[in-house]
N, C-alpha and C positions, 0 to 999 in steps of 0.2 A: 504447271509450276516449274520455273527454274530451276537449275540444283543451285544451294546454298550452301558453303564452306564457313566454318566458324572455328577458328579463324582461320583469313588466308594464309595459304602456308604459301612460302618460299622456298621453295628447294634448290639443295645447293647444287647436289650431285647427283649422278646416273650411275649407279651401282649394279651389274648386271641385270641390268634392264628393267630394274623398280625402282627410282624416285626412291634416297635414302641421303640421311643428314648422315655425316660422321660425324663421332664423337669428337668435343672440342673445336667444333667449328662456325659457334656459335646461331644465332638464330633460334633454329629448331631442336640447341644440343641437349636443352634440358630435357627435351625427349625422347631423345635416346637410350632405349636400354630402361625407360622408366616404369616399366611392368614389371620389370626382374625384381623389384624392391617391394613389390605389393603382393606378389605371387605366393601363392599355397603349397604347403606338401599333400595336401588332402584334399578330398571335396569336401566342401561345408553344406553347399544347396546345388539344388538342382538345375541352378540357372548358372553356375559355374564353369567354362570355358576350362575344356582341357588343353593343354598345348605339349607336346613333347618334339623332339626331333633336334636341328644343327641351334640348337641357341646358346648364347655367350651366356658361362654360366651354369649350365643345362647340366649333369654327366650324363658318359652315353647311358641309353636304353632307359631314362629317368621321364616321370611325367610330374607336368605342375599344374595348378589351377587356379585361373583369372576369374576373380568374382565382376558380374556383370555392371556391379555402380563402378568400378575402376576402368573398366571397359568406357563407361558411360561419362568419365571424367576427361576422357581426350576427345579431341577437337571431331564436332561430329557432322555429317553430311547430310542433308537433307534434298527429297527428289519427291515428283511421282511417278513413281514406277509404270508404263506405260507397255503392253507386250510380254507382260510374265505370266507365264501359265500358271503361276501359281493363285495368281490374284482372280476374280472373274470382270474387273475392268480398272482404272485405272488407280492407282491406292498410293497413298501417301505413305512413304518409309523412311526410317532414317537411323544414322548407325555410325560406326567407323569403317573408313578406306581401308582397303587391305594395307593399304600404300602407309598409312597412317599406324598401323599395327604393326608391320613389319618395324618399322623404326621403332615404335614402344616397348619391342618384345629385345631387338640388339639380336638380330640372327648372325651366324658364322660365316664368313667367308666361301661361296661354294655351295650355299644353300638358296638355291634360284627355284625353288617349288614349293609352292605351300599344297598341302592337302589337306580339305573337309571330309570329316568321318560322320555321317549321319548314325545314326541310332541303328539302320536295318543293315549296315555293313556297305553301304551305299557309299561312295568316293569318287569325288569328283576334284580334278586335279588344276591348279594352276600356275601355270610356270610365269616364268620372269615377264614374258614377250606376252603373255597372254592378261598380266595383270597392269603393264604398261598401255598397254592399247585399252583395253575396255576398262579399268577402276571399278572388281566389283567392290559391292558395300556389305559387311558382316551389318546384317539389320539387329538393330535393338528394340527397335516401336517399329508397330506396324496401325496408322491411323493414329498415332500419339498413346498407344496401349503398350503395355507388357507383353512379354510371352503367354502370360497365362491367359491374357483375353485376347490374342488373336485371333483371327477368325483359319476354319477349318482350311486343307490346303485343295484349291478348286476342284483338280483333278481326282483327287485319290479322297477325298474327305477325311484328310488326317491332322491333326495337331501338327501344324510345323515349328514349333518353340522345341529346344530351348533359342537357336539358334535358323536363319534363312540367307540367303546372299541373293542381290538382286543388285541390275543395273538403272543406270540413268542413260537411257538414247544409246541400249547396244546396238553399233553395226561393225556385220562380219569381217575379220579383215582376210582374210583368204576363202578359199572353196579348192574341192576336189573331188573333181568330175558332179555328180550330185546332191556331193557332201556340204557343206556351208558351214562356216565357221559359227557354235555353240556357243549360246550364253548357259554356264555352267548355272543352275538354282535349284542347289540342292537342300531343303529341308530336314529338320529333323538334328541339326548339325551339333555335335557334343564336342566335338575335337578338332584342332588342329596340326598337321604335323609339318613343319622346316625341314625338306630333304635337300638333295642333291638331283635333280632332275635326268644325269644320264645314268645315274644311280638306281634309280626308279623305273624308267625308260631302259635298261638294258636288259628286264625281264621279258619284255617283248618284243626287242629288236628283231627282223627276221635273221631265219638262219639257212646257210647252204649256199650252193652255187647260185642261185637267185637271190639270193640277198640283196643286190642291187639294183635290179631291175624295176622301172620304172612303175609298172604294174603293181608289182610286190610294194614299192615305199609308198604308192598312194592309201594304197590298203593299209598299210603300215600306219599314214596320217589320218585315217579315218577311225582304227580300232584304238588308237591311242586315247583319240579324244572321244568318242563312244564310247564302242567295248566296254575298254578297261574302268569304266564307274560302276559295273554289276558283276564285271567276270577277271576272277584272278589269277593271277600266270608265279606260284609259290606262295610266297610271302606278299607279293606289291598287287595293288590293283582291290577293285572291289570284290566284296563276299554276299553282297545280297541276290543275286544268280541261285550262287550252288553250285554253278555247271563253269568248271575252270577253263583256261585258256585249252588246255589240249584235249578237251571234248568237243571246242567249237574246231578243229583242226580236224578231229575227226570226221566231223560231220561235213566239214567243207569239202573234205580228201574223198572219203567214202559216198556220200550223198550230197553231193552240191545242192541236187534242185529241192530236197530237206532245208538245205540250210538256208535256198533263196527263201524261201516259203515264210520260216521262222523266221528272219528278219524284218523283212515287211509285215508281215501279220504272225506275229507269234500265237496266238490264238486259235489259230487255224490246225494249227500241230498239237498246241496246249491249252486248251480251254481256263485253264486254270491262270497260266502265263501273267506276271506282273509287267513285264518288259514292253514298253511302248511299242508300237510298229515301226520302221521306217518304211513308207508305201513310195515315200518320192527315193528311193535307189534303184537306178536305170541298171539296165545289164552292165553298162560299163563299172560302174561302182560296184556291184558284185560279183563282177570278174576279178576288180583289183581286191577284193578282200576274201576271198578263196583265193588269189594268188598266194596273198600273204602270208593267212591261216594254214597254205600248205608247206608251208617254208619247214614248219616245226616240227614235222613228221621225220626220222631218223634216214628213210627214202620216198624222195621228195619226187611226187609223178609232174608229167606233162602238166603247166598249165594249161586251163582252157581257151 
């Protein structure tokens, strides 16, 4: 099945790098900012859309909540999702564009990253360049159903309502070394937040005289987009791990061939382990991400 837009939009402008009408510029302007007017101080139901973070309107550290028929009142996308793990083959979904939600929500100036908060503390991040390229879709039907009759999520047999994000025909646009560019489809999803992306990204910068090196930023682009949706470095990053950015530092520093192990087969070290394996990271990609993970260490040894 085609993807189907209802209706076509026309986009005016290119606003750090997501597809966004300004206000007063007709077209698409009555949609701008048009969720700010329908928004909550409270939850009412369980199917309600948290959003907090840079939105026009917002104060800091305030959260609001978009009931899901307002959601379902803007222009919505329709696909069959083809390649999502979450499905077990190919499944009809349909929803709003992020592309399309950013403009109904009116974000702030400098707020180039949206992040999904799953249920289990799960976060999965998308920036400007990452939601330009691929368009995922916050899904609302899944098969023409609700959240509450979707079907269980393949992998894990868990309830993925209230919220899922899926693509129409993702392909990667970068790779490093064995890494390949992620379709982010995380379940479970309650929240959104509008950040500032080097905002977010400067809790895991690396750090030290290596900080630049080649090795060290590959690893850098690979924990970015991995890593950090289970393991947290402060405040930013995800909390469904347990085990924070400077545990995995530890472990790179002190026990490399631990950490190789843990990586590709978590299992292997943790029988218990939620964390997918990566089996396809060649030594080179776990070279560059114990370069990385060793940056954080206050004395930074020999990379390998």
């Amino acid at each position: 099945m085609r993807r189907i837009e209802l209706p076509v939009v026309l986009i005016g402008a290119l606003l750090g790098g997501v597809f966004a009408v300004a206000p007063g510029t007709g077209g698409q302007s009555a949609l701008y900012g048009s969720l700010r007017k329908k928004w909550l101080a409270t939850r009412q139901s369980a199917l309600d859309l948290e959003v907090a973070g840079d939105l026009e309107g917002l104060p800091a550290g305030s959260t609001r909540y978009i009931r899901r028929d307002d959601l379902l009142a803007l222009p919505q996308t329709s696909f069959t999702a083809v390649g999502d793990d979450k499905f077990t083959g190919p499944t009809p979904v349909s929803g709003v564009a992020f592309d399309e939600l950013i403009r109904a929500l009116g974000r702030e100036p400098g707020s180039d990253l949206v992040i999904a908060v799953a249920s289990d503390g799960y976060r999965s991040n998308f920036p400007a360049d990452y939601i330009a390229a691929h368009h995922p879709l916050l899904v609302l039907e899944i098969g023409g159903k609700a959240p509450p009759d979707w079907p269980k999520d393949a992998g894990h047999g868990v309830y993925m309502g209230p919220y899922t994000v899926s693509y129409d025909n993702f392909v990667p646009s970068f790779k490093v070394f064995a890494h390949a560019d992620e379709e982010q489809i995380p379940w479970g999803v309650i929240r959104l937040e509008f950040r500032n992306q080097k905002a977010v990204w400067g809790a895991i910068e690396p750090r030290g005289l290596h900080a630049s090196d080649a090795a060290v930023q590959a690893g850098y682009r690979i924990a970015e987009q991995n890593c950090f949706r289970c393991h947290n470095a402060g405040r930013e990053g995800g909390e469904k791990s347990g085990r924070p950015w400077l545990v995995l530092s530890a472990w790179a520093t002190a026990s490399p061939d631990f950490f190789i192990s843990y990586v590709r087969d978590p299992k292997t070290k943790n029988p218990d382990s939620a964390m997918p394996g990566n089996p396809g990271y060649d030594d080179p990609t776990m070279g560059a991400l114990i370069a990385y993970f060793r940056t954080f260490l206050s004395e930074t040894p020999e990379k390998p």
